[in-house]
VOGU-3710 file (C-alpha; in Angstrom, 3 decimals, decimal comma):
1> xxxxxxxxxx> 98,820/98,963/76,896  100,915/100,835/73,950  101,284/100,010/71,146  102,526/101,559/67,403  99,713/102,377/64,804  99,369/103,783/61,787  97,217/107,021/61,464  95,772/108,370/58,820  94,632/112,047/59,180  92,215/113,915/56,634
11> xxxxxxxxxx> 94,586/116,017/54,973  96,155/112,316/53,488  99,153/112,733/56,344  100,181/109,015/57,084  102,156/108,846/60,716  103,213/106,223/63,057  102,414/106,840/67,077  103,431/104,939/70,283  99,180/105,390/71,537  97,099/103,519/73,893
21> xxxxxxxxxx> 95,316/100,684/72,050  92,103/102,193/72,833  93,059/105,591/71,508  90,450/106,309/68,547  91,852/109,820/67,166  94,623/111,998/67,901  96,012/114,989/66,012  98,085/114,702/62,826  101,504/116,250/63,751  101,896/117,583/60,277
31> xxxxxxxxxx> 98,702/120,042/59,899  96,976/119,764/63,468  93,872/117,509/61,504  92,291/115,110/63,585  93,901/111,475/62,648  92,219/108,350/62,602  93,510/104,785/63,232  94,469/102,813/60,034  93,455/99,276/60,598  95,321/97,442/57,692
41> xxxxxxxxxx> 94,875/94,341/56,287  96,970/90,834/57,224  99,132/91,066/53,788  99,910/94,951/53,641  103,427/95,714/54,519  102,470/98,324/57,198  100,709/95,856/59,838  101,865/95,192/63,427  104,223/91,404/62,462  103,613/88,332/64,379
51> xxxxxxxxxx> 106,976/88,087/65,208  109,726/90,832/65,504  112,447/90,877/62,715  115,790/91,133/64,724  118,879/93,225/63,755  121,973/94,154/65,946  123,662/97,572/66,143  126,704/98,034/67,187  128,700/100,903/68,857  130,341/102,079/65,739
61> xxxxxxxxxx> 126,283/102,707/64,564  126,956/99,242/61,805  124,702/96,743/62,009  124,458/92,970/61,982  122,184/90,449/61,281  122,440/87,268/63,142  120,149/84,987/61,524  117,775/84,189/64,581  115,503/86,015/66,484  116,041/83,823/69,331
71> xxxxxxxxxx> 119,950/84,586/69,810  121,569/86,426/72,273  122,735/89,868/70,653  126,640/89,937/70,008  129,082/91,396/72,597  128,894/95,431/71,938  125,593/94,998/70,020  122,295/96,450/71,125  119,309/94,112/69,668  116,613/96,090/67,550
81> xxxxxxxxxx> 113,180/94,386/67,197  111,399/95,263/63,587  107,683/94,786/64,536  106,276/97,056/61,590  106,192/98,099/58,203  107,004/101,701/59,393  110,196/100,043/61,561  111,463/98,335/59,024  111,432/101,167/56,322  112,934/103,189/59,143
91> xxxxxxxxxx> 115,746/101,237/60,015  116,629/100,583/56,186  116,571/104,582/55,259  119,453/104,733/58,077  120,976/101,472/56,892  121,485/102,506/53,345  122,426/105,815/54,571  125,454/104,511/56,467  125,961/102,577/53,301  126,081/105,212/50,737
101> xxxxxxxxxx> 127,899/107,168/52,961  130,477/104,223/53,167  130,626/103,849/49,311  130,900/108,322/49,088  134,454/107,270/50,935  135,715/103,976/48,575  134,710/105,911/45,543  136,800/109,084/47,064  139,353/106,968/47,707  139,459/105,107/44,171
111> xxxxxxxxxx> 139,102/108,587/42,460  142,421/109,387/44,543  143,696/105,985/43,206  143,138/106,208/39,456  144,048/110,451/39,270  147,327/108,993/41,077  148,031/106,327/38,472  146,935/108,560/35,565  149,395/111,079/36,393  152,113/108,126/36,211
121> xxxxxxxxxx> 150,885/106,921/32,822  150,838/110,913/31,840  154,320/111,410/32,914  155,875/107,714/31,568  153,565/108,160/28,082  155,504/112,035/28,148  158,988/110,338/29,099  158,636/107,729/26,331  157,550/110,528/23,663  160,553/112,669/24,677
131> xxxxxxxxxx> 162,762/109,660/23,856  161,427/108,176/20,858  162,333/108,998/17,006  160,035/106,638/15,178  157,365/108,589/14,022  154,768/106,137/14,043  155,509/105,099/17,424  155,915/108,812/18,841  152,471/109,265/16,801  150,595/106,473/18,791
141> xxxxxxxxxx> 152,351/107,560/22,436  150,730/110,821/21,213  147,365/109,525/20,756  147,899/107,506/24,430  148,494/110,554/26,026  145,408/112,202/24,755  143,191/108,639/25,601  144,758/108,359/29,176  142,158/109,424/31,098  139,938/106,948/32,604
151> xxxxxxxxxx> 136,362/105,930/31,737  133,956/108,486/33,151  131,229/105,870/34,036  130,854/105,845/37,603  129,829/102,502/39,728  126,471/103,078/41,481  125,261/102,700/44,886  122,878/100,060/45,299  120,216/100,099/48,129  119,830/97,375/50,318
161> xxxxxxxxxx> 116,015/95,675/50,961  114,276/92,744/51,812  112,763/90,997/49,043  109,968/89,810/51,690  109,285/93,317/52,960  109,508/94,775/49,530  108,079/93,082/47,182  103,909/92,516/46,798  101,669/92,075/44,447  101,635/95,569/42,998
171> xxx> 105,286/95,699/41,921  105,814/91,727/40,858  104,188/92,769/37,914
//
């Protein structure tokens, strides 16, 4: 029967293989080292789980989450079973990759936006200056043309994770 392990080979390479279950060393694919089995405890995040975390993906390479492991997957969705540490670290690098890749486009999109509407407020802030005779009030459309730009702070992409899968005793504190 196969199975996915963790190996550990002496050079400190760590590696995940589909192996027999009675497969006792194999060679690291990194430096060519003979590898040995890591047999992990119950609580690390790396062990084989009792029961398979289930996530859908879809066509369009999105994915879903419906809620049971039981269900049926959705029309169009392939189902994904998370049985390990290694899986589920996996399958969130190319979650959060679709996602930042997802936010790259709204914040190209905004930036298209907010250069669109500045060049408005340049050109109605320059049309109100050319028109105006107060000298106070031509001073401050003056200083509004110079302050028009937008605020340089940026929004940030936030990764997604499971508070279950990430969080342990080492970082809670």
């Amino acid at each position: 029967m196969k199975a996915n392990c963790d190996w550990e080979c002496q050079n400190g390479h760590r590696f995940e293989k589909r192996t027999e279950h009675t497969a006792e060393r194999l060679k690291c694919p990194e430096c060519g080292s003979w590898a040995e089995r890591v047999w992990l405890s119950p609580r690390s995040p790396h062990r084989q789980f009792s029961e398979p975390i289930v996530i859908e993906k879809y066509a369009d390479g999105s994915f879903g989450f419906p809620g049971r492991s039981d269900r049926s997957p959705s029309k169009g969705a392939e189902r994904i079973e998370i049985r390990s540490g290694a899986e589920y670290r996996r399958l969130m690098g190319e979650f959060n990759s679709q996602e930042r890749e997802r936010f790259k486009q709204r914040e190209e999109k905004d930036q298209e936006f907010r250069e669109a509407v500045e060049h408005m407020a340049g050109r109605r802030l320059t049309e109100l200056l050319r028109r105006e005779e107060n000298p106070l009030a031509r001073d401050i459309l003056k200083a509004g043309i110079e302050m028009r730009a937008w605020d340089s702070d940026r929004r940030k992409f936030l990764e997604t994770y499971c508070e279950v899968m990430e969080l342990d005793r080492g970082n809670r504190d």
